[in-house]
mmCIF file of the N, C-alpha and C atoms, coordinates in Angstrom:
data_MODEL
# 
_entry.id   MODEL 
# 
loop_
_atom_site.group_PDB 
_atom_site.id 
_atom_site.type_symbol 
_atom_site.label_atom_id 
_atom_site.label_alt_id 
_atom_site.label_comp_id 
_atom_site.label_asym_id 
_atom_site.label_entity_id 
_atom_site.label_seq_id 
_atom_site.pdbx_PDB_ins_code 
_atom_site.Cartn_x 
_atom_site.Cartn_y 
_atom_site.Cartn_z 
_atom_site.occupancy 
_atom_site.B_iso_or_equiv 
_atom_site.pdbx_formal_charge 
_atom_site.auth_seq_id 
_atom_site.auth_comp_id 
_atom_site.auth_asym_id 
_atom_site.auth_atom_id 
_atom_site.pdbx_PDB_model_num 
ATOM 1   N N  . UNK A 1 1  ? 49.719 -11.461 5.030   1.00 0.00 ? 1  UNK A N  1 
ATOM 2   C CA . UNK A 1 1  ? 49.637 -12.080 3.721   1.00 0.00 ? 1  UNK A CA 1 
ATOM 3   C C  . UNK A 1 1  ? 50.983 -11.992 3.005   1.00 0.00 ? 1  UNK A C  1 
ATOM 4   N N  . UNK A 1 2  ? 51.634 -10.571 3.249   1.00 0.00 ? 2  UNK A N  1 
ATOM 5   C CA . UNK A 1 2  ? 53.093 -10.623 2.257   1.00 0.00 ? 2  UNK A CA 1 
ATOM 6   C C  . UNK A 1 2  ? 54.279 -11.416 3.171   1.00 0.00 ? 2  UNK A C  1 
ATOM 7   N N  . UNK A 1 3  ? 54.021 -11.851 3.833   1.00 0.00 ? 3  UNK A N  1 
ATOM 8   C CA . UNK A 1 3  ? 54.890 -12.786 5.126   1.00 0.00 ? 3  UNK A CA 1 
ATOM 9   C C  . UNK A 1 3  ? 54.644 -14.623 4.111   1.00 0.00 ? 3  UNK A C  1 
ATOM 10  N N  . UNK A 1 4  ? 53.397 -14.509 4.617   1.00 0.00 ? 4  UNK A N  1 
ATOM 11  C CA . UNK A 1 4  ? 52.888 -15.717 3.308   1.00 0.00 ? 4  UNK A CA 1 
ATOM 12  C C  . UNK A 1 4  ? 53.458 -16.390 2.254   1.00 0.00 ? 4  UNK A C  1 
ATOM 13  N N  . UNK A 1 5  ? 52.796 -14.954 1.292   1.00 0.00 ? 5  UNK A N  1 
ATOM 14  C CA . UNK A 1 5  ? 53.326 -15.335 -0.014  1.00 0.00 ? 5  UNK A CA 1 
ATOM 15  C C  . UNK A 1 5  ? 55.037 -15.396 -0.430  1.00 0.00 ? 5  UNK A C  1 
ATOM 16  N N  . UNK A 1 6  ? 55.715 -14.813 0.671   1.00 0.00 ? 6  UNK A N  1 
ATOM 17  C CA . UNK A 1 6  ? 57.081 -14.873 0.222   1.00 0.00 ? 6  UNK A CA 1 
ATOM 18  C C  . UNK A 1 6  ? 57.913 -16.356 0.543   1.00 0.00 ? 6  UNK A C  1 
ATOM 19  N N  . UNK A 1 7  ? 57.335 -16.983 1.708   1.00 0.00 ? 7  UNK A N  1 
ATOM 20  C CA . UNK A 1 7  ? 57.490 -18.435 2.170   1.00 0.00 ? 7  UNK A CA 1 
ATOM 21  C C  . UNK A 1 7  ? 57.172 -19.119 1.401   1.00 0.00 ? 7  UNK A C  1 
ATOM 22  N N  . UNK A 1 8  ? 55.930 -19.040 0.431   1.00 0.00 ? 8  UNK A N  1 
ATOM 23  C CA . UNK A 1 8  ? 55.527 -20.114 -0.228  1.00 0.00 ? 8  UNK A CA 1 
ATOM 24  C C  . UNK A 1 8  ? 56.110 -19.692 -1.280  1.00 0.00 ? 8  UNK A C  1 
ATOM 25  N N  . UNK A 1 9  ? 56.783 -18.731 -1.741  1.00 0.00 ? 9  UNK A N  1 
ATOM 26  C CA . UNK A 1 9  ? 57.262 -18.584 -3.475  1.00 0.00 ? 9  UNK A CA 1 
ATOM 27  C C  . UNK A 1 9  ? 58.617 -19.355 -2.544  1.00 0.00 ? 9  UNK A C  1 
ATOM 28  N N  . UNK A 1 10 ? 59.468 -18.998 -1.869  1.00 0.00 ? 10 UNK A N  1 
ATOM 29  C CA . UNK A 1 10 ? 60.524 -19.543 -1.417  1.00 0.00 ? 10 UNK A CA 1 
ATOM 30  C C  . UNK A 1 10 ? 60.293 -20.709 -1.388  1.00 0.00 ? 10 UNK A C  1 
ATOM 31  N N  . UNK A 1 11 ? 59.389 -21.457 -0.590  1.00 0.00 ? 11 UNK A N  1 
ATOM 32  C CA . UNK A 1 11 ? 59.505 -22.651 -0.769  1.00 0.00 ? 11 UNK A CA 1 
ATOM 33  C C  . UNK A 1 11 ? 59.389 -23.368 -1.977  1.00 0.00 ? 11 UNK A C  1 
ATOM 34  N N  . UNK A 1 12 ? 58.424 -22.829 -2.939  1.00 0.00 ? 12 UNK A N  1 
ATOM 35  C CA . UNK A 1 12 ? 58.308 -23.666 -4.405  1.00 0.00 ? 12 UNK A CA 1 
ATOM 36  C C  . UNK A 1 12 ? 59.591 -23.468 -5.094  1.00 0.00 ? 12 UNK A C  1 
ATOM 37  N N  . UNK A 1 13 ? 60.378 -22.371 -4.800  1.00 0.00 ? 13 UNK A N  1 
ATOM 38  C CA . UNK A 1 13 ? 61.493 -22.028 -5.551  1.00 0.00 ? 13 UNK A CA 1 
ATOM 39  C C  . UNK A 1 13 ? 62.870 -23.822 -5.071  1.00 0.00 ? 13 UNK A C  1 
ATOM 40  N N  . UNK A 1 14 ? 62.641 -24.058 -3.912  1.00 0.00 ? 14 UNK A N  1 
ATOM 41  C CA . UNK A 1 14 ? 63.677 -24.987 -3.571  1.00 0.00 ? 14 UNK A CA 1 
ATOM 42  C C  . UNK A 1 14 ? 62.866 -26.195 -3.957  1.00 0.00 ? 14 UNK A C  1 
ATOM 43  N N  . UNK A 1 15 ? 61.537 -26.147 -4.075  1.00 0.00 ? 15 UNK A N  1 
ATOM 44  C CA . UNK A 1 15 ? 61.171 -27.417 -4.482  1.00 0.00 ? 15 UNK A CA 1 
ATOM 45  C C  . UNK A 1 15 ? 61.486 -27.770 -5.972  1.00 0.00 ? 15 UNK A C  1 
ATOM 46  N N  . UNK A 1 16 ? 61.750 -26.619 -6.703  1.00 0.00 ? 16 UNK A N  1 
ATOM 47  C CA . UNK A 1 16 ? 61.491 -26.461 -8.244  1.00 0.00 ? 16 UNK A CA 1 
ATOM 48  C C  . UNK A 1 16 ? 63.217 -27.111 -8.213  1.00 0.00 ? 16 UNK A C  1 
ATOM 49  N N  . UNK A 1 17 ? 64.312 -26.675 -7.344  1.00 0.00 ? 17 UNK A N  1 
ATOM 50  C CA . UNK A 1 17 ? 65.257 -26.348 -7.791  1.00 0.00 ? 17 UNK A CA 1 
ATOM 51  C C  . UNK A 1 17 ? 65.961 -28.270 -7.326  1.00 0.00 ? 17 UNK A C  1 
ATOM 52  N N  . UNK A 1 18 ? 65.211 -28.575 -6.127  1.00 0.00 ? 18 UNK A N  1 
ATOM 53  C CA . UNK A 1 18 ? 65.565 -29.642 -5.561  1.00 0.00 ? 18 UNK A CA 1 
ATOM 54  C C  . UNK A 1 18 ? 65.121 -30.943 -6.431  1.00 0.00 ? 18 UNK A C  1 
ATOM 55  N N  . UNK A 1 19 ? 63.927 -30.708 -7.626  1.00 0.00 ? 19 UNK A N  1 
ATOM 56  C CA . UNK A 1 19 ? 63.355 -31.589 -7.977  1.00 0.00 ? 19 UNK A CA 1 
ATOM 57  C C  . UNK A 1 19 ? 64.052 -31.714 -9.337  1.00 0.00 ? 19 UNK A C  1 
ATOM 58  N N  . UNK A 1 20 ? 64.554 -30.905 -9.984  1.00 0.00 ? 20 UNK A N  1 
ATOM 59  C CA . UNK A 1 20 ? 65.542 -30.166 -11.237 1.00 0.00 ? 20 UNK A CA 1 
ATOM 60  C C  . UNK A 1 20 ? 64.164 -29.937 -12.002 1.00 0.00 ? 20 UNK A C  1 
ATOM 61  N N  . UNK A 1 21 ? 63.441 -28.677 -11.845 1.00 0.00 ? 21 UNK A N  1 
ATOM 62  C CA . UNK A 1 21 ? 62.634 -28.701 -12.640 1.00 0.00 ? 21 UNK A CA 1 
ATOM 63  C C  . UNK A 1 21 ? 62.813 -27.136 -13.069 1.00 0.00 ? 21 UNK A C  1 
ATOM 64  N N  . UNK A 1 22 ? 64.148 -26.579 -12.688 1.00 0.00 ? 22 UNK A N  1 
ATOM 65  C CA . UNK A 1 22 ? 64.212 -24.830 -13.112 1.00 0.00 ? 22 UNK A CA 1 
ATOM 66  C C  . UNK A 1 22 ? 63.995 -24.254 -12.459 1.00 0.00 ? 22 UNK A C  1 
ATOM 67  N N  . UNK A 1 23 ? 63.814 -23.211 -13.434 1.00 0.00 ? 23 UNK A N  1 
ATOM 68  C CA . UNK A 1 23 ? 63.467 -21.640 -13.029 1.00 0.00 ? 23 UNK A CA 1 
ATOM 69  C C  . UNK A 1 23 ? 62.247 -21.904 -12.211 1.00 0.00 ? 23 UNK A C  1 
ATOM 70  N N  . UNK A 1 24 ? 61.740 -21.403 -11.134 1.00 0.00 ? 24 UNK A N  1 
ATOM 71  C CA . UNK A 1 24 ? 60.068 -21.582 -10.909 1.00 0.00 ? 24 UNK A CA 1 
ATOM 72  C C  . UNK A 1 24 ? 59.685 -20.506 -11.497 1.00 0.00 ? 24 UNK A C  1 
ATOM 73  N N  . UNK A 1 25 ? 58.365 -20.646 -12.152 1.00 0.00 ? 25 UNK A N  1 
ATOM 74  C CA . UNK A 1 25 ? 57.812 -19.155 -12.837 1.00 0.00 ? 25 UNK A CA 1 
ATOM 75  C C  . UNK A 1 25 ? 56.682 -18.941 -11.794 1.00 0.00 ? 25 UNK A C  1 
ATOM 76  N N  . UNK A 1 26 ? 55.786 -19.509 -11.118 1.00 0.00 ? 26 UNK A N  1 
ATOM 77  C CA . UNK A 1 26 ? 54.868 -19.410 -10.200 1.00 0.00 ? 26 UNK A CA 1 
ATOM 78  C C  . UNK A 1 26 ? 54.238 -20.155 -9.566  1.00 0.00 ? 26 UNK A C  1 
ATOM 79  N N  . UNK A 1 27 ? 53.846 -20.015 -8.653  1.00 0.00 ? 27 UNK A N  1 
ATOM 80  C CA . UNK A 1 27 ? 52.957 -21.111 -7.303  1.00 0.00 ? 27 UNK A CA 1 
ATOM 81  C C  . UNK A 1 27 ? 51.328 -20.466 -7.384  1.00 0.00 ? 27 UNK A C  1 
ATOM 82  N N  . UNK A 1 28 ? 50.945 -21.814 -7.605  1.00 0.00 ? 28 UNK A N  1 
ATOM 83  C CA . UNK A 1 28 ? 49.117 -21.454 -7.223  1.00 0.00 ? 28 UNK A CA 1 
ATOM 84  C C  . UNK A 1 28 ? 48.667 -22.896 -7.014  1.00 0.00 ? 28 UNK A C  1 
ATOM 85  N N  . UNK A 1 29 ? 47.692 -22.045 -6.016  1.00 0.00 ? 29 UNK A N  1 
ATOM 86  C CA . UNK A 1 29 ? 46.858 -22.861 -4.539  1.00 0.00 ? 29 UNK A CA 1 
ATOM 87  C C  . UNK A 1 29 ? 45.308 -22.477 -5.064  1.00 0.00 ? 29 UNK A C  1 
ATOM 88  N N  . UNK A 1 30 ? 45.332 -24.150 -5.008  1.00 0.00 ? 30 UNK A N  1 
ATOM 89  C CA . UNK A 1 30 ? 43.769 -24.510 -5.963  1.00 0.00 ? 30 UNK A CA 1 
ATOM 90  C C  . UNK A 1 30 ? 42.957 -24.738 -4.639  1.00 0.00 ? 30 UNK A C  1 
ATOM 91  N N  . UNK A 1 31 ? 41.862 -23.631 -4.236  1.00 0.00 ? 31 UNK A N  1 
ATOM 92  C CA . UNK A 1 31 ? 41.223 -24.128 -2.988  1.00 0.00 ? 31 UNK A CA 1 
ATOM 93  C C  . UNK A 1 31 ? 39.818 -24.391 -3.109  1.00 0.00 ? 31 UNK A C  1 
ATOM 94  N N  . UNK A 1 32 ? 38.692 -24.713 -2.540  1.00 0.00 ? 32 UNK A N  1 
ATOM 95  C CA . UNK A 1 32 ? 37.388 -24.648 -2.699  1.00 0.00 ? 32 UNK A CA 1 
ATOM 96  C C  . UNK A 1 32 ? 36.531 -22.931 -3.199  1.00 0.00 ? 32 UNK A C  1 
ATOM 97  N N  . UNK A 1 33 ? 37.301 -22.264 -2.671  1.00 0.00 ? 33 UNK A N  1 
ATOM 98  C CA . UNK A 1 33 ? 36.994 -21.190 -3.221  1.00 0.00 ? 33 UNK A CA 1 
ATOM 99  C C  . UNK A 1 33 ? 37.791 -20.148 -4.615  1.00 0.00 ? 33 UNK A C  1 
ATOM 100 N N  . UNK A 1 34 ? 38.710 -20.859 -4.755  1.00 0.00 ? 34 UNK A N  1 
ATOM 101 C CA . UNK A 1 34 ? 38.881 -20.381 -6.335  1.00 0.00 ? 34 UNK A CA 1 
ATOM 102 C C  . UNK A 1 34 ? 40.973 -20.615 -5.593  1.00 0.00 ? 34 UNK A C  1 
ATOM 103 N N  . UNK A 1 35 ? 41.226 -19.542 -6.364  1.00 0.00 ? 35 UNK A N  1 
ATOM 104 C CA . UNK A 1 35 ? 43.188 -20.076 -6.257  1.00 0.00 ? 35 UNK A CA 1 
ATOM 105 C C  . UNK A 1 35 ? 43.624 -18.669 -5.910  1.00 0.00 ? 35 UNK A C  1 
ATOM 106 N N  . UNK A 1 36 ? 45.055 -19.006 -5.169  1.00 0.00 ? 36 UNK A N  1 
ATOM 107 C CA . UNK A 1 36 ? 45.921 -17.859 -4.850  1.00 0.00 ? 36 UNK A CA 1 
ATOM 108 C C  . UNK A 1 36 ? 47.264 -17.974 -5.987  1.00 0.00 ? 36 UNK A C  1 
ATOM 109 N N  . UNK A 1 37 ? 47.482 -17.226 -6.620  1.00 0.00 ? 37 UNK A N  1 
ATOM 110 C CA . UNK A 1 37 ? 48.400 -17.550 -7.399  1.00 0.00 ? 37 UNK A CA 1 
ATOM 111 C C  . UNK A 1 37 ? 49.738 -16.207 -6.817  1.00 0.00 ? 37 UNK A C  1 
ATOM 112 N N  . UNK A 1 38 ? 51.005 -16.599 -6.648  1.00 0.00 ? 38 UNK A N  1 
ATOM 113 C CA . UNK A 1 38 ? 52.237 -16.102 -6.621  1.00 0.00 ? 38 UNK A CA 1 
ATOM 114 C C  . UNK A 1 38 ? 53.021 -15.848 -7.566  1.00 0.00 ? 38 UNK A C  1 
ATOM 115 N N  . UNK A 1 39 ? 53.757 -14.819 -7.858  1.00 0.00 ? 39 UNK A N  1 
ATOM 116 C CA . UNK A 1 39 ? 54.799 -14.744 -8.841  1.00 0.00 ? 39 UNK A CA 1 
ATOM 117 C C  . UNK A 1 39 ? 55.425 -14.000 -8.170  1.00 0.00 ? 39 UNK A C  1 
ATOM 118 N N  . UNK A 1 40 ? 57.060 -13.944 -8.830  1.00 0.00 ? 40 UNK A N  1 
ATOM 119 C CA . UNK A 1 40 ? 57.898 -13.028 -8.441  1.00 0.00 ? 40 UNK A CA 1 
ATOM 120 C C  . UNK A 1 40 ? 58.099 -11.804 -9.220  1.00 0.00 ? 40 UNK A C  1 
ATOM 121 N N  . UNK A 1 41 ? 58.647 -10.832 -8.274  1.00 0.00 ? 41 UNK A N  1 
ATOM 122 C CA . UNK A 1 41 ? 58.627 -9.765  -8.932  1.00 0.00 ? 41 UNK A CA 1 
ATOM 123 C C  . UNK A 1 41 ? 59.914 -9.092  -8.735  1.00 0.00 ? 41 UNK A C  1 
ATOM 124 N N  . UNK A 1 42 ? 61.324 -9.310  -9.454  1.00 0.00 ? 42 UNK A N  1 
ATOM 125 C CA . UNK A 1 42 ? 62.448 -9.470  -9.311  1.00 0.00 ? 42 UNK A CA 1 
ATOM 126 C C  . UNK A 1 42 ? 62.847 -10.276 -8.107  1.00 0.00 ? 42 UNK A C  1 
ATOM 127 N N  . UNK A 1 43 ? 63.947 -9.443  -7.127  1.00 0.00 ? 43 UNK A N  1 
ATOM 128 C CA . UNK A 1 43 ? 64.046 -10.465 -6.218  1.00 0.00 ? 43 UNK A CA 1 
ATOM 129 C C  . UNK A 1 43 ? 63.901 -10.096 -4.561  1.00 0.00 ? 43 UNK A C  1 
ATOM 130 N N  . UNK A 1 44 ? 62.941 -9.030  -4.839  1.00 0.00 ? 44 UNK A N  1 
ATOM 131 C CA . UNK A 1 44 ? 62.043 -8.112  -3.574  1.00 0.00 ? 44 UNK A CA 1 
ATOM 132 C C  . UNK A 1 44 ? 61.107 -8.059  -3.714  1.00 0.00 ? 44 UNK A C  1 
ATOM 133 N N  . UNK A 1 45 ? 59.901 -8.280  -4.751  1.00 0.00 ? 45 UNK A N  1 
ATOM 134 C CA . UNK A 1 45 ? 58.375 -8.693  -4.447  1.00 0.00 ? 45 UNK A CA 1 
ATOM 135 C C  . UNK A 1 45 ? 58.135 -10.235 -4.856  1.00 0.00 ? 45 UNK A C  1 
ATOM 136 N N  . UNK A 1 46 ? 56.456 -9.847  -4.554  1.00 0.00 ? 46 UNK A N  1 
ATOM 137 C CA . UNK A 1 46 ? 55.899 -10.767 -4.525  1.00 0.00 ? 46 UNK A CA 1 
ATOM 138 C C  . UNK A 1 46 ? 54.177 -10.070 -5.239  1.00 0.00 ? 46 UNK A C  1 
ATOM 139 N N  . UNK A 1 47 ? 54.099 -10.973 -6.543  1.00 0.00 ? 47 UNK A N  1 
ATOM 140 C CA . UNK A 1 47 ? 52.595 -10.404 -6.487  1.00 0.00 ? 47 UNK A CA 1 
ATOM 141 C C  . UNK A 1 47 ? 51.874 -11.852 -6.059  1.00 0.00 ? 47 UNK A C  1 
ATOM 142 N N  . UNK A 1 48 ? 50.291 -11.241 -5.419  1.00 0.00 ? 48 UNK A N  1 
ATOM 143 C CA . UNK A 1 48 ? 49.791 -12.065 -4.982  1.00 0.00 ? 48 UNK A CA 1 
ATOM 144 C C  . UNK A 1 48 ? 48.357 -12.219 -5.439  1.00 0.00 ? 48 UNK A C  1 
ATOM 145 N N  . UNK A 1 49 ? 47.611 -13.229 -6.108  1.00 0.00 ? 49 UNK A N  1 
ATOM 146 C CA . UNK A 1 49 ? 46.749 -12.718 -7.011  1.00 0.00 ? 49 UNK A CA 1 
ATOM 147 C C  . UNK A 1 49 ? 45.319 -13.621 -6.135  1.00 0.00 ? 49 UNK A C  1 
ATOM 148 N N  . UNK A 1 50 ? 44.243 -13.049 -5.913  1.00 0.00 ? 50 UNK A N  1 
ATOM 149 C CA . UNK A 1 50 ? 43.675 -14.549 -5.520  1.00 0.00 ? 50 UNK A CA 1 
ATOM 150 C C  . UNK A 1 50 ? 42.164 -14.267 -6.688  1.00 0.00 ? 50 UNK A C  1 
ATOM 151 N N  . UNK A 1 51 ? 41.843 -15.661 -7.283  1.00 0.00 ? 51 UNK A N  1 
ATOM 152 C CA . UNK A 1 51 ? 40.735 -15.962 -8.324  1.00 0.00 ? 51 UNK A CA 1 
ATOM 153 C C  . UNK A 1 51 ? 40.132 -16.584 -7.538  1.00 0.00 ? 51 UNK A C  1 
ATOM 154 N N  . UNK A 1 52 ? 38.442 -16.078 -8.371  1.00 0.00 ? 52 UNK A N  1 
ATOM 155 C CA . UNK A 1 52 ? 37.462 -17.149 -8.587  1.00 0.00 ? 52 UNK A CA 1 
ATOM 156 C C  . UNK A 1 52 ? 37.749 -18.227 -8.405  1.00 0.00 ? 52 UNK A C  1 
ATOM 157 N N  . UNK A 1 53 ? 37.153 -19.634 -8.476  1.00 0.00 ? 53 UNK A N  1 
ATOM 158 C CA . UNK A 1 53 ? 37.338 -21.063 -9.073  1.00 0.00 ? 53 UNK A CA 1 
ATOM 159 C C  . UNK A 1 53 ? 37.007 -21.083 -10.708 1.00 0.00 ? 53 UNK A C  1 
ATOM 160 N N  . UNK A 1 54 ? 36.092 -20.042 -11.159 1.00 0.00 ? 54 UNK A N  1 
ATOM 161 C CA . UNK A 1 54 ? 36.043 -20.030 -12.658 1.00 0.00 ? 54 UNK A CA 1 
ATOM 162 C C  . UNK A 1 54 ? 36.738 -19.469 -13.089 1.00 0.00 ? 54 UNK A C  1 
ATOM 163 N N  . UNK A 1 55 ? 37.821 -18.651 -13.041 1.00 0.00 ? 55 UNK A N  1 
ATOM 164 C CA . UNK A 1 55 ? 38.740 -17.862 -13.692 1.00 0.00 ? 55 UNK A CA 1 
ATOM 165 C C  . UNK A 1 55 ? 39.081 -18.345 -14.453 1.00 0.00 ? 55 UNK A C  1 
ATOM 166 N N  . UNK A 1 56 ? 39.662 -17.786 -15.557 1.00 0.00 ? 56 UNK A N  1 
ATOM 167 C CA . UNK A 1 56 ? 40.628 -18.682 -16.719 1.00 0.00 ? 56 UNK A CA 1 
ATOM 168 C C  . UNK A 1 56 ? 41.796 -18.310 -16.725 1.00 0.00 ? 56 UNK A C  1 
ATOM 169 N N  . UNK A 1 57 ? 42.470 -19.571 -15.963 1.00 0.00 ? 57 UNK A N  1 
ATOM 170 C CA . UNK A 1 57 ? 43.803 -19.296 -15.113 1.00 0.00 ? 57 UNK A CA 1 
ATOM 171 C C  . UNK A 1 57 ? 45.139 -18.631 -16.283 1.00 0.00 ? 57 UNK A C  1 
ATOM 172 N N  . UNK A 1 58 ? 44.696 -19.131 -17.605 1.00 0.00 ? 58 UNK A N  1 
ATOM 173 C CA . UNK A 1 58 ? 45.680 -18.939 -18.503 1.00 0.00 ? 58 UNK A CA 1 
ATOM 174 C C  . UNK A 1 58 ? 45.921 -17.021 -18.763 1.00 0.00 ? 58 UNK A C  1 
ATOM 175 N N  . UNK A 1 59 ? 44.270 -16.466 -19.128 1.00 0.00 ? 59 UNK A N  1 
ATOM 176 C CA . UNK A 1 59 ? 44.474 -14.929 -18.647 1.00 0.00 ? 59 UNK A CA 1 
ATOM 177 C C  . UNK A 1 59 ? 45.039 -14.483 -18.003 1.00 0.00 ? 59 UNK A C  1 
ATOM 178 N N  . UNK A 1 60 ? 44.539 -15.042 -16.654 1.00 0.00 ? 60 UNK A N  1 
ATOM 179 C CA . UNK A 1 60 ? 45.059 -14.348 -14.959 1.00 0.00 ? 60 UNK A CA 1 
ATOM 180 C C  . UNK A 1 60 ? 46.113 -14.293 -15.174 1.00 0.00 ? 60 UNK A C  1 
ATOM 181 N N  . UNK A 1 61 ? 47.031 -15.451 -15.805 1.00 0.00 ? 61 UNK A N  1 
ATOM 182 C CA . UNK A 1 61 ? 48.628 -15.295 -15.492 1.00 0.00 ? 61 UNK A CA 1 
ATOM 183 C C  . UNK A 1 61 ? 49.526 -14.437 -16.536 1.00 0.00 ? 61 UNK A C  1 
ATOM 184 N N  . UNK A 1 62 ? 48.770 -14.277 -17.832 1.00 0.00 ? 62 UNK A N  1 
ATOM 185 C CA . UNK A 1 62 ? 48.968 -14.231 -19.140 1.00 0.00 ? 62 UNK A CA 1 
ATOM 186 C C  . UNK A 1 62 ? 48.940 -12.207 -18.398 1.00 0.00 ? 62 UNK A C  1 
ATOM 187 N N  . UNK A 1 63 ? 48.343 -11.842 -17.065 1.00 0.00 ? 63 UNK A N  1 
ATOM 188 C CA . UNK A 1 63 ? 48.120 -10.304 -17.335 1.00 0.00 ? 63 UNK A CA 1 
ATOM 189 C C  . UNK A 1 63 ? 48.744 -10.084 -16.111 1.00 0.00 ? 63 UNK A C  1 
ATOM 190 N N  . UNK A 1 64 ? 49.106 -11.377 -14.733 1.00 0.00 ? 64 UNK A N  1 
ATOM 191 C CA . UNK A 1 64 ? 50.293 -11.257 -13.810 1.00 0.00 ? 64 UNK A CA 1 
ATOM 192 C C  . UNK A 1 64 ? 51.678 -11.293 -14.613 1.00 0.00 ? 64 UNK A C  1 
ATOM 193 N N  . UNK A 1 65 ? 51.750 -11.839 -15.252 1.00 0.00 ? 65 UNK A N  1 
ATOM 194 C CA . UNK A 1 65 ? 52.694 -11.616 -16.022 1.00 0.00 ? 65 UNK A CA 1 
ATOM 195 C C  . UNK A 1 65 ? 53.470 -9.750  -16.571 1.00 0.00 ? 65 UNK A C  1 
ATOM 196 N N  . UNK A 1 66 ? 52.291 -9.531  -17.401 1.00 0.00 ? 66 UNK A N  1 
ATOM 197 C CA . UNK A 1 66 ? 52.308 -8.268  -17.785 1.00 0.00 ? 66 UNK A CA 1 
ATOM 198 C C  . UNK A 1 66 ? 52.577 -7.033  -16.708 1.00 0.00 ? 66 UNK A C  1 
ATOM 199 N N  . UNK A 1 67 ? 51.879 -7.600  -15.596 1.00 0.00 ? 67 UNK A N  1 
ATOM 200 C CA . UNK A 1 67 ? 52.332 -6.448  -14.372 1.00 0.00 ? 67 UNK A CA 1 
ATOM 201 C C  . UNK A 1 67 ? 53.321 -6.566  -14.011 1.00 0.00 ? 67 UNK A C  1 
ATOM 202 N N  . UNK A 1 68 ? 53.920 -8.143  -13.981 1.00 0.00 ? 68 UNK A N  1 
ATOM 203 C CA . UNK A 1 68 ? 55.557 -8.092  -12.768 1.00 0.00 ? 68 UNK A CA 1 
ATOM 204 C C  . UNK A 1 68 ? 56.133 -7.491  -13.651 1.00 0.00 ? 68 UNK A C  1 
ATOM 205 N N  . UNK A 1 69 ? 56.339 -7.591  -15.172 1.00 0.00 ? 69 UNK A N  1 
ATOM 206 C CA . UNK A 1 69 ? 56.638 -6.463  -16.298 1.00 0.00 ? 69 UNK A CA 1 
ATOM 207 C C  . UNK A 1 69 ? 56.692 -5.106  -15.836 1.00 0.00 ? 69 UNK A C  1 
ATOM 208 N N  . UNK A 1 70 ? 55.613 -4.249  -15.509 1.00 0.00 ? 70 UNK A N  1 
ATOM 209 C CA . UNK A 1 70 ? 55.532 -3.468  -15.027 1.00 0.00 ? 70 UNK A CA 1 
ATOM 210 C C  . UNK A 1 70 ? 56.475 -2.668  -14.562 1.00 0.00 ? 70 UNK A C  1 
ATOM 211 N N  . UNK A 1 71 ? 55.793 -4.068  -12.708 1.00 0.00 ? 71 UNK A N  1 
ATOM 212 C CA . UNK A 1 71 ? 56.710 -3.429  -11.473 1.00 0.00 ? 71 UNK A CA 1 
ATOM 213 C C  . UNK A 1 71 ? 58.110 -3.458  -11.972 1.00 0.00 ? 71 UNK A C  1 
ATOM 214 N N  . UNK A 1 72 ? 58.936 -4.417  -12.431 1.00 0.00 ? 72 UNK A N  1 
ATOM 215 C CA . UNK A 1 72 ? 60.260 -4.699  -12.707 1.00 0.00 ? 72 UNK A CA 1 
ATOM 216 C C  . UNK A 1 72 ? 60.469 -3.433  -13.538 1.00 0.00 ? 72 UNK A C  1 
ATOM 217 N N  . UNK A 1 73 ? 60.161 -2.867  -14.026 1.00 0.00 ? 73 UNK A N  1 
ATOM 218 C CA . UNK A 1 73 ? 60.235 -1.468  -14.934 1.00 0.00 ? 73 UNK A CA 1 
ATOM 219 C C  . UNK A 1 73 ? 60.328 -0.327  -13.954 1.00 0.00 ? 73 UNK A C  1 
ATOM 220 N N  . UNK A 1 74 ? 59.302 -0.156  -13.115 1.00 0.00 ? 74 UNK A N  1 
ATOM 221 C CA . UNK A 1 74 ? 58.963 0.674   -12.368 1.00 0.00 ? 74 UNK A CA 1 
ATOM 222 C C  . UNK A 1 74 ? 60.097 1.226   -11.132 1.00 0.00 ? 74 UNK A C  1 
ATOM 223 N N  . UNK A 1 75 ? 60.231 -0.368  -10.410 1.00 0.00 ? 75 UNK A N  1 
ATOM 224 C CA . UNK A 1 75 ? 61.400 -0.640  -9.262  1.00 0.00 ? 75 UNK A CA 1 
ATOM 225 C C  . UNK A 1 75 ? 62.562 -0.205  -9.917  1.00 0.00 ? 75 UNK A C  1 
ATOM 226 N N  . UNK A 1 76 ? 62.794 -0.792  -11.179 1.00 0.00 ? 76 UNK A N  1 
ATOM 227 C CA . UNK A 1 76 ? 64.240 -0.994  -11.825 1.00 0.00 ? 76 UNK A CA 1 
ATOM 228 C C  . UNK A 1 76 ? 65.280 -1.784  -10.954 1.00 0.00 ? 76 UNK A C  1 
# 
């Protein structure tokens, strides 16, 4: 899975960058069974979150957020 998620933040990162759309802040994969959402976590992790389909994606990210906070504290 952490093989995964680091390909697909990489890849959204060149798509973000190739398309001029910035910084990427995160990748999420809307599936039949709810979403995997990615963020970075400086520039050696990866958190990897997976929801419901009912989640309320704005929380989920609103408290991934708050953790890569965290880790980035933590790692230094």
């Amino acid at each position: 899975v952490s093989a995964m998620s680091a390909a697909m933040l990489s890849l959204g990162e060149r798509i973000a960058t190739e398309l001029g759309r910035g910084f990427l802040d995160e990748v999420y994969i809307h599936g039949d069974e709810g979403y995997v959402l990615l963020m970075a976590s400086g520039n050696e992790a990866v958190l990897t979150v997976l929801a419901r389909g009912k989640a309320k994606l704005g929380l989920v990210l609103l408290e991934m957020r708050r953790a890569v906070g965290d880790l980035e504290e933590l790692v230094g």
